[in-house]
N, C-alpha and C positions, 0 to 999 in steps of 0.2 A: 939295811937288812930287810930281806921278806918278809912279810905280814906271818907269815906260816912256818917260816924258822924263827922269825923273835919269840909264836909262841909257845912254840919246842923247847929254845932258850929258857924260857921264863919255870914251864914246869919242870925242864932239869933241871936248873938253880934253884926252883925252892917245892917243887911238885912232892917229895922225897921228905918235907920236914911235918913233923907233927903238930898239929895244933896243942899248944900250951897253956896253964893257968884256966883261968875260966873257958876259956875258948874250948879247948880240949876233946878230941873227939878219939874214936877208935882206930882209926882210917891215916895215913896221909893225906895230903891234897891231891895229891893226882888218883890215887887211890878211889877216892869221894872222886873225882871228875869223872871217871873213867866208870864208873859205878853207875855214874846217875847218867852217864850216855849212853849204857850197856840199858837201862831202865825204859832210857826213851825207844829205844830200836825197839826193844821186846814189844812194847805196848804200838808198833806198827807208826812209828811218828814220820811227820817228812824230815827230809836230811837238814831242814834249817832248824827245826825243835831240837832234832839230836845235836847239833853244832851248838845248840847253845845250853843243853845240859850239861855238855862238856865244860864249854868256858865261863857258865853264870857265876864262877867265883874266882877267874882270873885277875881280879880287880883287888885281891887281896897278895897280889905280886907285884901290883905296879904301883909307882908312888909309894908313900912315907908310911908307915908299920902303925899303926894307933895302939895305945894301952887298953887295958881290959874291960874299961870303962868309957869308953869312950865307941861311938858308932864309926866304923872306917868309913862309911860308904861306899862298899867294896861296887856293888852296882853300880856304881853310876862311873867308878875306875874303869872299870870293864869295858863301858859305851866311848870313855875317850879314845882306847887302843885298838877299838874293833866298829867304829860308824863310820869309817871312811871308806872300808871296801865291804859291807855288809848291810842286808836290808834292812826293814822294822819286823819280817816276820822269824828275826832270829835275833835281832836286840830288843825288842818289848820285852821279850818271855822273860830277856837278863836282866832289863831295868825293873821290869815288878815284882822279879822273885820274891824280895820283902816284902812289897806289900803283900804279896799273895799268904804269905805268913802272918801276916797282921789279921787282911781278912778272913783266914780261916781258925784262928783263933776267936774272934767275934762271931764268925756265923756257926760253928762243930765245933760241941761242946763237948765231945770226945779227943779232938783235936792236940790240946793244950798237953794232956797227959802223954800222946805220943810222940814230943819234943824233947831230945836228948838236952841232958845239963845246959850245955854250952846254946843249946839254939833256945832255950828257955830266957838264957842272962842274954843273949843279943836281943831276944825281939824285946825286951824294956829296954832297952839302948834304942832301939830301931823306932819307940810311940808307942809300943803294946797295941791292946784289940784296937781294933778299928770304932768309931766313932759311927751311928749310923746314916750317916749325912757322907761318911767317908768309905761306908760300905756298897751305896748305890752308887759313887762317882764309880770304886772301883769297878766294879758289876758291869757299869756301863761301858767298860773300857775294848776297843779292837780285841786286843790279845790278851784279853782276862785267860779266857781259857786254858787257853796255853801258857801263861803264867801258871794257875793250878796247877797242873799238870807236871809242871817244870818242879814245883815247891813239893809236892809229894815225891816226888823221887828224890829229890835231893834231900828228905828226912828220911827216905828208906835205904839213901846210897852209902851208909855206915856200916858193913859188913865186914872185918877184919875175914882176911883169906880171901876174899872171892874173887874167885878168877874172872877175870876182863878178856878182852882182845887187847892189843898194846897199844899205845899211843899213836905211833905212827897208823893205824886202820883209822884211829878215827882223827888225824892230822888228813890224813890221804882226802876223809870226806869233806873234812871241813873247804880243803884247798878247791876241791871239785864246786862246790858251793859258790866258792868267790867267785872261780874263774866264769862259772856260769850266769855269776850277776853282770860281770865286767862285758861278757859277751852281749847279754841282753841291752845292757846301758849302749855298747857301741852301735847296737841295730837301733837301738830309739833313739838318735842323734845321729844316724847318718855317718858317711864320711866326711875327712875333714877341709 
């Protein structure tokens, strides 16, 4: 199956269900995805940020469900089913999303307070604030920023009602994306 209908697949199958128990949010999943992609376009992002505000929490569809207590490691889910046809500047922002949670709880001391329930109980799952030894590695990282970035909208993308464009607009981008990495890869390697 294609990369870009497995991940159609995946948020029809579970895009639709509510977060539960602690987890618990206002939103669906695809709801939240489609929210915080709508987040990135407004703030003028390139089409790899928006792709991966979309899927920074596809990782909680793949692989085995974890209890409420426990951290899934939905991130690093994510990077299995999306680093084979996808750069670093649309999988970093997915893999730090948490930390960027981490570290903006340690450095915005406003921050903490603007964390719904549920993203309260994951980030002590996830190590809580960052350590300051843990806050310049962060700091120092390629796509910190864009992590930021990614982490605020994805606390703002909890809006029961709010109208999106549909999935498929931002499948259409995401596909535009690959095919444009796949093109670039075959001009930097030649024919074969």
């Amino acid at each position: 199956m294609d990369l870009i209908q497995r991940i159609e697949t995946l948020f029809l199958t579970h895009g639709h269900t509510l977060y539960d128990s602690r987890r618990a949010e206002a939103v669906t999943a695809q709801q939240h995805a489609l929210q915080c992609a709508q987040l990135a376009e407004w703030a003028g992002s390139t089409p790899a940020l928006v792709a991966a505000a979309l899927l920074h929490d596809i990782g909680h569809f793949v692989g085995s469900a974890s209890d409420d207590d426990t951290d899934d490691a939905h991130e690093q889910r994510a990077l299995g089913l999306l680093s084979l046809e996808f750069g670093r500047d649309m999988l970093e922002p997915i893999r730090l999303h948490v930390e960027a949670k981490r570290y903006l709880v340690a450095t915005d001391r406003d921050y903490l307070a603007q964390l719904s329930p549920a993203s309260r109980h994951s980030l002590q799952l996830q190590g809580g604030a960052m350590s300051l030894d843990e806050q310049r590695w962060f700091a120092s990282l390629p796509h910190a920023e864009e992590a930021l970035a990614l982490r605020r909208w994805d606390d703002a993308a909890k809006t029961p009602g709010q109208r999106t464009p549909p999935l498929s607009y931002y499948l259409a981008m995401v596909d535009t994306l690959r095919q444009r990495r796949a093109a670039s890869e075959a001009l930097a390697y030649g024919p074969d």
